[in-house]
N, C-alpha and C positions, 0 to 999 in steps of 0.2 A: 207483376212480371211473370213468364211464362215461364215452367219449372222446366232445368234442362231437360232437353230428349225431346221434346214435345216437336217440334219445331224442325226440319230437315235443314241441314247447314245450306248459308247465306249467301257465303263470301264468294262476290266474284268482281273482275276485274274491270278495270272502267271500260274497256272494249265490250268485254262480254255483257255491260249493263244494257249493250243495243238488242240483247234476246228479247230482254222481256217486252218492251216496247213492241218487237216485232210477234210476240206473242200475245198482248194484247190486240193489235191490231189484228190476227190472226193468219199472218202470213208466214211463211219458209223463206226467210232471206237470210244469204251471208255476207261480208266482207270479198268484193273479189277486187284483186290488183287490179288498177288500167295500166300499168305498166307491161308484167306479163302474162294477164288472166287469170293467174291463182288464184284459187278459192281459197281462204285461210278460217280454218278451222283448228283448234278453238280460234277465237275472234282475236284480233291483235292489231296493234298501231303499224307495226311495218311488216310486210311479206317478207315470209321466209322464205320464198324463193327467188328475189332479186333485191332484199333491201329495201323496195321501195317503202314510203310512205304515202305514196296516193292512192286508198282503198277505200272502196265506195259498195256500201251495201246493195244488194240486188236478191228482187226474186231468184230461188232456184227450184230448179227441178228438185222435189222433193222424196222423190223413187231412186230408191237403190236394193245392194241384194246385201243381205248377211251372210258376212263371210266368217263370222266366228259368233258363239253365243254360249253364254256362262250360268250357274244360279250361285247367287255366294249364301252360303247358311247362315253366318257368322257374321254379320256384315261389322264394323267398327265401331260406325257411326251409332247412336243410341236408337235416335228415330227409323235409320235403317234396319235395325236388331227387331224394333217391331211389329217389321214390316216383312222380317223373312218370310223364305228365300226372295234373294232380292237378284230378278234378271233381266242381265243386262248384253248389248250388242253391238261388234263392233260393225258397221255398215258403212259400204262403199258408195258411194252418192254415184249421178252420170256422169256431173262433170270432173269424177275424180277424186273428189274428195272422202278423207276418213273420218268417222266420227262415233262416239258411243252414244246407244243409246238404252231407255230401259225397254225393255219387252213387255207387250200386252201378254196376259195367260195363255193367251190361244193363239199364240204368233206364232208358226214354226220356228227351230231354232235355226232354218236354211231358205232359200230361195229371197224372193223379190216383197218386199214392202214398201211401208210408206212413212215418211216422219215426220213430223207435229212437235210445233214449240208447244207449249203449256205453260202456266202459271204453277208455282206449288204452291202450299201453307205457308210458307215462308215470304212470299210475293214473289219469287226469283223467276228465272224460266229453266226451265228442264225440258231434254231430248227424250220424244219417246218413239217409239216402233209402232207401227200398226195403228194408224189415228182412229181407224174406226171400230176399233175392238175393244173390249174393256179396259177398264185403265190400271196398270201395273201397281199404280202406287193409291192411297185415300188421300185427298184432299187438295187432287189436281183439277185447274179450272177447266168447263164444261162451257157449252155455251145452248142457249134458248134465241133460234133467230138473232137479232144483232147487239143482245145481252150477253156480257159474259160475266158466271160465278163461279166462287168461289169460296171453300171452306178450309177454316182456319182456327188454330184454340188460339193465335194472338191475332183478330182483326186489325187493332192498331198497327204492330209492326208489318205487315204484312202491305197492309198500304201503304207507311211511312216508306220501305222499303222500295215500293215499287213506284213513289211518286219522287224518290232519289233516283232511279233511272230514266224515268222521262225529264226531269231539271237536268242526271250529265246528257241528253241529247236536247236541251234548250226546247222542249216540248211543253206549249201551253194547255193546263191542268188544274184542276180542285177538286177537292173534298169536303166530304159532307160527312158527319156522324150522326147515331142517334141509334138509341135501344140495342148498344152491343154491333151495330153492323155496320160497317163503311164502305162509302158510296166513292168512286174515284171516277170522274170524267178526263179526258183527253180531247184534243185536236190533234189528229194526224192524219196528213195529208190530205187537208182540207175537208177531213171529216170526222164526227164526232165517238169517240168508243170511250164505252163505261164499264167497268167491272164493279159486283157486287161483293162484298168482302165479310164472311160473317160464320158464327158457327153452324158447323153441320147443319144443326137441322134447321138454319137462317137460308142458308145457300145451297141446300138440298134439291 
């Protein structure tokens, strides 16, 4: 078992489990209503702007501008305590929408960026700023051409975790183990994506 801290917190919502899918696949998609075009963020079963419940993921424009940006010293969380100062941004997307996200080092903390799902340690997805900048946090997935890896101190969970979000979006998938590193295939969208799952210097 992984000793606490190690590990950046898990939990998210069965809406939110469609990030990491769409972070695997490597794409910027949200939830928008067909009712009345709401983008909902964070991700959720009915739009908060009409009640509805027929929300349908979609590419979005993944450019927006930071309109506020923080470093917290102290952060709460253990794995974040590690990983101080931890910054993070709130950014207005085109189509409107709000979202936090973490900052790359060399992001300014003003103007126009870009955001990018990611895999963490954890397997989960996380928002970050700046996709083509250094990465704010260790042991966010990277990718090699149409490989993506990943480092991890629990490979096991980490793919358990992330093969529980592609089963809630009824996403055909397997895994393979072997020497500490875990191999996860998918089908989505009629094509094939694999992440490597394993320690640092596995998935380095």
């Amino acid at each position: 078992m992984t000793a606490p801290g190690l590990l950046p917190p898990a939990a998210r919502s069965r809406a939110a489990l469609r990030l990491a899918v769409a972070a695997l696949e490597e794409e910027f998609s949200l939830p928008v209503c067909r009712g009345c075009g709401l983008m909902s963020y964070p991700p959720a079963d009915i739009c908060s702007g009409c009640l509805g419940d027929d929300l349908d993921w979609q590419r979005v424009d993944p450019g927006g501008e930071i309109v506020a940006a923080t470093a917290i010293e102290r952060p709460i969380e253990t794995y974040f305590r590690m990983n101080a100062p931890l910054r993070l941004g709130l950014i207005r997307l085109a189509p409107g929408a709000m979202l936090f996200a973490f900052l790359a080092p060399d992001i300014a903390p003003h103007g126009r960026t870009r955001v990018a799902l990611r895999l963490n340690a954890a397997g989960s997805a996380v928002l970050v700023a700046g996709a083509d900048a250094a990465l704010p946090l260790p042991g966010l997935s990277a990718r090699r051409g149409t490989a993506c890896f990943l480092a991890s101190p629990d490979p096991a969970a980490a793919a358990d975790r992330l093969a529980s979000a592609l089963a809630n979006d009824s996403i055909a998938h397997h895994m393979e183990a072997g020497a500490g590193t875990w191999v996860l295939a998918a089908q989505i969208g009629g094509r094939w994506h694999s992440v490597t799952i394993g320690p640092e210097a596995v998935a380095a």
